[in-house]
N, C-alpha and C positions, 0 to 999 in steps of 0.2 A: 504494500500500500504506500509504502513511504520511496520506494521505488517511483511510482508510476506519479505521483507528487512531485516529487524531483525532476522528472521525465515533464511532466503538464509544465511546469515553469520554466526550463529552461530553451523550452519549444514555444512557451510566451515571451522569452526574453527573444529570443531569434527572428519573432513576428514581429515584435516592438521594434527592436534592431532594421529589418524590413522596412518598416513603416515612415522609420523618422528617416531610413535612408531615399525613398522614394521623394517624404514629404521633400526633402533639401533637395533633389534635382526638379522638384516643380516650384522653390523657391526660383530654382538656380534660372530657370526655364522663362519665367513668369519677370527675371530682373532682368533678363536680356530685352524680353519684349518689351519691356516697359522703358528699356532706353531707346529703342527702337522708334517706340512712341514719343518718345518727349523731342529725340533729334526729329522726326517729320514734323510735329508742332509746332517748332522753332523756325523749322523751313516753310512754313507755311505761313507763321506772321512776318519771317523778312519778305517771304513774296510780295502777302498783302501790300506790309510797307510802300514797297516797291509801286505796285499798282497803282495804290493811293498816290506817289508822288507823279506818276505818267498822267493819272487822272486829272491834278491840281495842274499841272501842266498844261493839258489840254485843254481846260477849262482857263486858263489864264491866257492862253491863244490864242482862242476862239473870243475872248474878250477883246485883245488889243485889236482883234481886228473887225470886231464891232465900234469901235469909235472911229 
């Protein structure tokens, strides 16, 4: 009895083991995307930027050559 005791916990210790080592590669997994995400984010408000300044441009153009 004290066998198969011994045997049930160390086959819980090996699942736990398992487990936490899975959860850290969907850490690991989950910190890649998520930088993934922040660099296209960043690319996407310098574009904005960008547009916004062609836009005030254009709009500043189309002014001078309305007077």
């Amino acid at each position: 009895m004290i066998r198969k005791l011994a045997q049930k916990c160390g086959n819980a210790a090996m699942e736990s083991s398992d487990i936490i080592e899975k959860n850290m590669e969907f850490s690991e997994t989950g910190d890649k995307v998520l930088k993934k995400v922040l660099s296209a984010s960043i690319d996407i408000i310098n574009n904005t930027e960008k547009v916004n300044q062609i836009m005030s441009n254009i709009v500043i153009a189309g002014n001078e050559q309305n007077k």
